[in-house]
C-alpha positions in Angstrom: 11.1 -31.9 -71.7 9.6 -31.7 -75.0 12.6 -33.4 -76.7 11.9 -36.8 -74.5 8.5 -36.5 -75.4 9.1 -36.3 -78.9 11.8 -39.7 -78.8 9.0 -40.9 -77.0 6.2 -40.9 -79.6 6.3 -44.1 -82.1 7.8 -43.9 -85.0 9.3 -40.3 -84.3 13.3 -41.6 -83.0 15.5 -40.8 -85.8 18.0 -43.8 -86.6 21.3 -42.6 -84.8 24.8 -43.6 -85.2 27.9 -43.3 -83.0 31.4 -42.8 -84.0 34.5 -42.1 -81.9 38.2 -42.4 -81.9 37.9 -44.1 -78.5 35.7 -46.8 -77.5 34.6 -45.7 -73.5 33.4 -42.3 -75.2 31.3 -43.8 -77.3 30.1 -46.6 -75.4 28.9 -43.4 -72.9 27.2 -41.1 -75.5 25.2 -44.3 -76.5 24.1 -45.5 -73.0 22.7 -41.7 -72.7 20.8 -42.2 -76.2 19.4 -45.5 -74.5 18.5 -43.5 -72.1 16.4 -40.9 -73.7 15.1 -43.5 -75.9 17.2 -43.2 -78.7 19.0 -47.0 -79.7 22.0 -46.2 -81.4 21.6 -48.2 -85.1 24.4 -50.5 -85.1 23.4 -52.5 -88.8 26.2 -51.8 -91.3 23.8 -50.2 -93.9 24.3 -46.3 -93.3 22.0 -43.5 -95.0 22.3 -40.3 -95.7 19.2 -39.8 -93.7 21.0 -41.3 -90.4 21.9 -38.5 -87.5 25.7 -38.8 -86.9 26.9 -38.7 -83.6 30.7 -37.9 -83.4 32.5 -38.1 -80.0 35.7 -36.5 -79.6 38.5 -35.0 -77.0 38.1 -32.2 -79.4 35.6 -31.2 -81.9 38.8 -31.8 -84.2 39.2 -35.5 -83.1 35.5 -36.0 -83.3 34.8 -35.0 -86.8 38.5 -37.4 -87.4 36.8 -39.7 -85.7 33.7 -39.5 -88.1 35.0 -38.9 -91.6 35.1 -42.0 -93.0 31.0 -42.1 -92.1 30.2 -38.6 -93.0 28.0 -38.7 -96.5 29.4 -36.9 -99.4 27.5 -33.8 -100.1 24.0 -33.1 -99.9 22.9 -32.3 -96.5 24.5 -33.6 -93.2 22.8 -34.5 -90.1 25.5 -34.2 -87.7 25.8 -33.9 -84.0 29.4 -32.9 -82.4 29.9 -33.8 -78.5 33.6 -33.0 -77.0 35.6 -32.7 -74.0 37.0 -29.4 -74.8 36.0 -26.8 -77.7 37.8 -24.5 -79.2 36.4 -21.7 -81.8 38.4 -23.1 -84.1 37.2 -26.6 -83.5 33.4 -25.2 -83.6 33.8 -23.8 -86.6 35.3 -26.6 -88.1 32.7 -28.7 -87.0 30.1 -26.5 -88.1 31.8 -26.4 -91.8 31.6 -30.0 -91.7 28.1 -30.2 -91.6 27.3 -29.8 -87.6 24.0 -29.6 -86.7 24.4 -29.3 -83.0 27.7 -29.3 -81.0 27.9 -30.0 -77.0 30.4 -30.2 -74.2 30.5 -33.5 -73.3 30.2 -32.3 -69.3 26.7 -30.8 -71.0 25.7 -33.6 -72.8 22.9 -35.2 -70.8 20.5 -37.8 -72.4 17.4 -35.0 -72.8 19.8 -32.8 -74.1 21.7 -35.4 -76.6 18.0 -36.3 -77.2 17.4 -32.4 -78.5 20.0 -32.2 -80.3 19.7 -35.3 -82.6 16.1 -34.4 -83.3 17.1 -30.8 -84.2 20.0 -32.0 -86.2 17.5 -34.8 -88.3 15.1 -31.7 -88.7 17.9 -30.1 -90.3 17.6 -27.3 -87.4 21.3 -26.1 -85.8 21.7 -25.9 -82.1 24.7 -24.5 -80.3 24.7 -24.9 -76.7 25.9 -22.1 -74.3 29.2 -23.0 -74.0 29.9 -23.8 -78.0 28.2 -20.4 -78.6 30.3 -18.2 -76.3 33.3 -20.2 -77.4 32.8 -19.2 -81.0 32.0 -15.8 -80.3 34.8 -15.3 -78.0 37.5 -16.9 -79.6 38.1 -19.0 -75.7 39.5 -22.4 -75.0 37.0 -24.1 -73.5 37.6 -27.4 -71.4 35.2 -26.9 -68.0 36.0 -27.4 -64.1 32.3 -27.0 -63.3 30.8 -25.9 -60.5 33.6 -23.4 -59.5 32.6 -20.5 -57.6 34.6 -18.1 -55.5 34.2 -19.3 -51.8 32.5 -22.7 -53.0 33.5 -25.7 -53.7 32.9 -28.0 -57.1 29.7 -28.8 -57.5 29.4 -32.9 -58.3 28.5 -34.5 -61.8 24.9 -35.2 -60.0 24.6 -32.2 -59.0 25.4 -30.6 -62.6 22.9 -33.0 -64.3 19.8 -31.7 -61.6 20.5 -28.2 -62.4 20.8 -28.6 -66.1 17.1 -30.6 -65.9 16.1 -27.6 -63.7 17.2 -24.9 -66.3 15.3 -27.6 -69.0 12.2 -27.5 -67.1 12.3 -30.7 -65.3 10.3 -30.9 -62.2 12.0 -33.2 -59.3 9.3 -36.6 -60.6 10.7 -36.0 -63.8 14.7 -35.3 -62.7 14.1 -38.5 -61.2 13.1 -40.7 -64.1 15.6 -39.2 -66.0 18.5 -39.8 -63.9 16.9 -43.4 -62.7 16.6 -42.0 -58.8 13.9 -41.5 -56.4 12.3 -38.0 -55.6 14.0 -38.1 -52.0 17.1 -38.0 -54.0 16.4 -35.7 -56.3 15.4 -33.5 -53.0 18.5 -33.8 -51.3 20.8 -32.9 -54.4 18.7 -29.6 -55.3 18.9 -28.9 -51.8 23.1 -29.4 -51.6 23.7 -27.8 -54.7 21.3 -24.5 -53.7 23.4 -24.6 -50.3 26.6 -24.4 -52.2 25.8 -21.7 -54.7 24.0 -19.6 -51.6 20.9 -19.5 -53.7 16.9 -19.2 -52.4 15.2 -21.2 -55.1 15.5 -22.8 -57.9 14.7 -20.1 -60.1 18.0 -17.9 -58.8 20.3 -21.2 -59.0 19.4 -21.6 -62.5 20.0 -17.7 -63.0 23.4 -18.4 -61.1 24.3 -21.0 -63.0 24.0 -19.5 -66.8 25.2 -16.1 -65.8 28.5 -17.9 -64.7 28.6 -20.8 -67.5 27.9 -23.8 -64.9 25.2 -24.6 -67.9 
């Protein structure tokens, strides 16, 4: 929550710049910066000062996909979103000048939204799944939603329970993900069905003890 507040403020938005090897990807990653009130800069004056935002299959392809744009030396304000991660691929990322790296399946506009401003702050921020990958050594490239006896949960219902786990209530799920409430209702009310969960507090346990977010 407190990321879209902070893109909210005047003045605050960093300028943000997209680059990716393919052209759909990146047309995605900027609609969900739209979103969270963050209009990719698309003047052909770069600074050093600008957040990067490099969209990839790979963290490989997405720093590939960037280096032409990255600024030499000095420091980097770098964001990494990818279909699949690898440790190796964090941690080339993260030698690049990484700020933040994200799934792409993670990558919702509040969280895109953190992750620029912590990477223009010059904070870093790992998500779950880039941690654990780096730390285990895993492949990572997600079916979400799998549970034994279940079946996958939908891309909806992955982007209400990762604004649940945020801290979203169901007014602002909904203004997030341009919905009404009744909607928003309905999905938290399928997905808790499908996990065999009471609350909301015990599907958001569910899902980070088995990597859903």
């Amino acid at each position: 929550m407190s990321a879209t507040m902070t893109a909210a403020r005047p003045g605050a938005a960093p300028r943000v710049r997209v680059r990716a090897s393919d052209a759909a990807a990146r047309a995605a990653v900027e609609e969900k910066l739209t979103v969270a009130g963050l209009r990719p800069a698309q003047a052909p004056d770069p600074s050093a000062r600008d957040v990067l935002v490099a969209v990839g299959d790979t963290a490989d392809g997405a720093i590939e996909a960037c280096r032409a744009a990255l600024p030499g030396g000095g420091e980097r304000r770098l964001v990494v979103v990818a279909d699949a991660l690898s440790r190796h691929g964090v941690s080339r990322a993260l030698r690049a000048g990484a700020r933040a790296v994200l799934l792409s399946a993670e990558a919702t506009p509040a969280r895109l939204a953190a992750a620029v401003h912590s990477a223009h702050r010059g904070e870093g921020r790992l998500s779950h799944l880039a941690l654990t990958c780096l730390l285990n050594g895993s492949s990572e490239r997600p079916a979400p939603g799998r549970r034994p006896g279940t079946s996958a949960l939908t891309a909806r219902q992955l982007d209400v329970l990762r604004l649940m786990a945020d801290g979203y209530g169901n007014e602002a799920i909904a203004q997030t993900l341009r919905c009404s409430k009744h909607t928003v209702k309905n999905v938290i009310y399928e997905l808790m069905a499908q996990l065999q969960v009471h609350n909301r507090a015990h599907a958001v346990a569910h899902a980070v003890r088995t990597g859903l977010i």
